[in-house]
C-alpha positions in Angstrom: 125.5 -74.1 -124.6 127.7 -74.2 -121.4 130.7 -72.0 -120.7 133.0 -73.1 -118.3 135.0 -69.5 -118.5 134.5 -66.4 -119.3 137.5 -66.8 -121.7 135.6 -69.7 -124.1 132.2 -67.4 -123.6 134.1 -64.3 -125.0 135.5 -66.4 -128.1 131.9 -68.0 -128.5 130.0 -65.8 -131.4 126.6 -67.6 -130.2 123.9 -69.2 -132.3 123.2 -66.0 -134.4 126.3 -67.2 -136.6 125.6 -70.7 -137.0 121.8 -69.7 -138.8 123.5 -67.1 -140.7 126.0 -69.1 -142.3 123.6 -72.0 -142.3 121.4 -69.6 -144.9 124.1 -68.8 -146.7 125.1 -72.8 -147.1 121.3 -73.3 -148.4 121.5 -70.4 -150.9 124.6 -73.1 -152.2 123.0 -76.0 -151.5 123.3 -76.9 -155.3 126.8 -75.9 -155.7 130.1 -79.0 -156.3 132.9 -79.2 -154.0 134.1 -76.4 -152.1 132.0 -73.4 -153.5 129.5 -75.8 -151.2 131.0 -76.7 -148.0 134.1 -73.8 -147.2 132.1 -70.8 -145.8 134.7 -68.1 -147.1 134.7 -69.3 -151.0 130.8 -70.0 -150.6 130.1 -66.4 -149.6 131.8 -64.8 -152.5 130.3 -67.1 -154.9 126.9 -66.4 -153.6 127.3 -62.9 -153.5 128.1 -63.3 -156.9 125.1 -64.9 -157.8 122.9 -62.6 -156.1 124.0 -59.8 -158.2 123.8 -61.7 -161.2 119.8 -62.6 -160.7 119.3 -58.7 -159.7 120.9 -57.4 -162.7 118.7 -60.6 -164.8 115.3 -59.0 -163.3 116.4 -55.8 -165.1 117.5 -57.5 -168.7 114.3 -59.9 -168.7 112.2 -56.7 -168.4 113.9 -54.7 -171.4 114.0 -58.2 -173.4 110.0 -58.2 -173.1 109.6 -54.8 -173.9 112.0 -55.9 -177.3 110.0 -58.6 -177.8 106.6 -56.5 -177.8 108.3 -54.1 -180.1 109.1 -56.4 -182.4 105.8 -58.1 -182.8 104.2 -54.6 -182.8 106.8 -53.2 -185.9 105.8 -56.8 -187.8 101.6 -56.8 -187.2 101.7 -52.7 -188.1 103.8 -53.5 -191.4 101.7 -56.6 -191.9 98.5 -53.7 -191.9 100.5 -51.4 -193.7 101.0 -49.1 -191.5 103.9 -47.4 -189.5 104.2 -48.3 -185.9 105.0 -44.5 -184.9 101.8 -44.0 -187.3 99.8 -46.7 -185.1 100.8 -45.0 -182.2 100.4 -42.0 -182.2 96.5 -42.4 -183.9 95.8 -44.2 -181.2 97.1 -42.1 -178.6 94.8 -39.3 -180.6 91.8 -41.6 -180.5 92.5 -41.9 -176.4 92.9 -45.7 -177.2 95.4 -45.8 -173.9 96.7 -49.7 -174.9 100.7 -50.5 -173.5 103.2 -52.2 -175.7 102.3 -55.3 -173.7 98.9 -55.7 -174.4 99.0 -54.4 -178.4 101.5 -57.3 -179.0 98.7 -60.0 -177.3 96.3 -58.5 -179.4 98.3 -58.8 -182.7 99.1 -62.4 -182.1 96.0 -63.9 -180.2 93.1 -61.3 -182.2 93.8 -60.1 -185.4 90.8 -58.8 -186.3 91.1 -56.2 -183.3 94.4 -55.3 -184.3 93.4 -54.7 -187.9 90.4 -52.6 -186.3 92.8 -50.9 -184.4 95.1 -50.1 -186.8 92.6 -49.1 -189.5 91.2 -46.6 -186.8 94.7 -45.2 -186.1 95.3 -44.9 -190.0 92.3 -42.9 -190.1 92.8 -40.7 -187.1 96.3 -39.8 -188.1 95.3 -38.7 -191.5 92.7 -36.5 -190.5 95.0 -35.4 -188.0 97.5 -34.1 -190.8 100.6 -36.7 -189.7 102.7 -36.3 -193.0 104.1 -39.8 -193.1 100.6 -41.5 -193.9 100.1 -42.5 -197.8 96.3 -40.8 -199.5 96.2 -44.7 -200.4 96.9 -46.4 -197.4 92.9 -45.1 -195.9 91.2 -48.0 -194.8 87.6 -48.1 -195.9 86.4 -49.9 -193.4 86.4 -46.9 -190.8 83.6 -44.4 -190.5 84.3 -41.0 -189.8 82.2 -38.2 -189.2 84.7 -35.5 -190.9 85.5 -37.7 -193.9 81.8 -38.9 -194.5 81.3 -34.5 -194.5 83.8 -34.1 -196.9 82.7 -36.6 -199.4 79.4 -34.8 -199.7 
């Protein structure tokens, strides 16, 4: 670029501004009309839309961890057992499983979930917790302390 004052190089804000703005213009490439092509309205509106897709990453994260709860409350009632009861026997067993991967295993195995939760039934009522039924004891876990107190 050739200046032939030092008034016009003064005014001149360099190539730094035209990439700037030109990033900006791509971030609204898919814009209509003026939110596209007038610099001034195009900034705002993609302002805008940055904050909105920041906020997003934060709702799409607590909509997962609904999700997960949800299929966790229905497979734990499906067992017939209470999800806090499900947790916390597991947490005494040291089975260390997040929300995330309890909810694959109730919808893509079962039978591991049913394991699981029979395990956590027994574990929570040898461990005292109140809100477990005396009928809801699955028979298919083995326990040291209950196979001792049969005898």
């Amino acid at each position: 670029m050739v200046f032939l004052s030092a008034q016009l190089f003064a005014r001149s804000r360099g190539p730094d501004e035209f990439w700037r703005k030109r990033q900006i213009f791509k971030l609204a490439a898919h814009y209509i009309g003026r939110k596209r092509n007038c610099y001034s309205i195009t900034i705002r509106n993609v302002h805008r839309a940055l904050l909105k897709t920041t906020k997003a990453r934060y709702l799409k994260k607590e909509d997962m961890k609904e999700l997960w709860e949800a299929r966790l409350d229905g497979a734990a009632n499906e067992h017939g057992i209470n999800l806090k009861i499900l947790r916390e026997g597991l947490s005494r067993c040291n089975i260390l499983l997040n929300r995330k991967s309890l909810a694959n295993l109730a919808i893509w195995e079962p039978r591991t979930f049913k394991s699981l939760s029979d395990i956590a039934c027994a574990k929570s009522k040898l461990g005292g917790v109140k809100q477990v039924a005396n009928n809801s004891m699955p028979e298919s876990v083995i326990v040291k302390r209950l196979v001792d107190e049969l005898d």
